[in-house]
C-alpha positions, 0 to 999 in steps of 0.5 A: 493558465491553471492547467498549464503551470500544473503540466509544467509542475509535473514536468518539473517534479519529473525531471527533478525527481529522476532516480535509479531506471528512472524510477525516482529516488525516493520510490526507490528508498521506499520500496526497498525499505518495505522490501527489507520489511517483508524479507523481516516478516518472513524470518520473523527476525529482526537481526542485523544479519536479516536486515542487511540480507533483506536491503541486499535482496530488497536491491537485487529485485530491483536491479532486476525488474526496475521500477517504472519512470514515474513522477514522485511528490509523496513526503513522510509525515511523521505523525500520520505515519505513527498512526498508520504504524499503531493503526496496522499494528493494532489490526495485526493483533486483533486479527491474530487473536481472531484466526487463532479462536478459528484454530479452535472453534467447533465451527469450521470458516466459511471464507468469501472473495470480495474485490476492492476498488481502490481511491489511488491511481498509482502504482506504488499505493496499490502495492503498499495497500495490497502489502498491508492487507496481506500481512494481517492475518486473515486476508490474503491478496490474490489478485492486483489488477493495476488497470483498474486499480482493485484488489481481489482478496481472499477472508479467511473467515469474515464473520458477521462482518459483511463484504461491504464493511470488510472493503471499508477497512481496506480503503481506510487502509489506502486512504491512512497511507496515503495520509502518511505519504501525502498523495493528494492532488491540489482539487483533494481534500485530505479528509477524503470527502471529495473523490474527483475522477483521478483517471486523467492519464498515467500517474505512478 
């Protein structure tokens, strides 16, 4: 009976959240907020000019390539949001401070690729993810693989810092936006502790 009224939920949180291409609206609003983010990070203005051009182009992009039908239960919690926004912030300086010693240092970088596996199954955290890992400095995706939900990143200059300990910062990464967005399943513990298998069909 259990497994019923979870299938009947998900039909229900399908039908009830059915957006533009069927993408759900709230994907939507998200996606083309985070697209106006980057259009933002790529001028490095924050202008009211730059702003409606990103949500035009931010709108254009998904005209053209629509978003999958997906069902869409995340909600905003404004105090984790705070801290994934101070925590990515915090980051972005550290590693900015970080890449500009490597501009000057007699040594020259010494950069590795590592592939992350990430927690989620859906669509949209593994993009958000990816998005966040990009924009600080020093790390760079190269490669999404969505089957199997892993990362492939490029480290400009990892250090002492081991490739084991750099996919940590990334899954904390994933795990804090989530944390924000609220994607956690019935049988999930918020705090991370348990890992069920999440591969148990399509999820976006």
């Amino acid at each position: 009976m259990t497994g019923v009224r979870r299938l009947h939920q998900r039909a229900v949180e399908i039908r009830g959240n059915a957006g533009p291409e069927g993408g759900g609206w709230r994907a939507y609003v998200i996606t083309l907020t985070m697209l106006t983010l980057v259009w933002m990070a790529l001028w490095g203005s924050a202008s009211l000019i730059v702003i409606l051009l990103g949500i035009a182009v931010g709108a254009l992009i998904l005209l053209l390539f629509p978003l999958p039908t997906m069902y869409f239960r995340f909600g905003i919690h404004p105090w984790r949001m705070l801290v994934l926004l101070v925590r990515f912030l915090w980051d972005v300086v550290v590693a900015s401070v970080q890449v500009s010693w490597l501009a000057i240092r007699p040594r020259l970088p010494q950069p590795e690729v590592t592939t992350v596996r990430l927690a989620s199954d859906s669509d949209l955290l593994e993009a958000l993810t990816a998005l966040a890992v990009s924009l600080v400095p020093g790390s760079l995706i190269i490669d999404a693989d969505s089957e199997d939900r892993t990362l492939t990143i490029h480290v400009l200059d990892p250090g002492k810092q081991t490739m084991e300990s750099f996919a940590g910062q990334v899954r904390a990464q994933e795990h804090r936006i989530r944390l924000a967005l609220g994607d956690y399943d019935d049988d999930e513990s918020a705090d991370g502790t348990t890992v069920p298998d999440r591969r148990r069909g399509p999820r976006r």
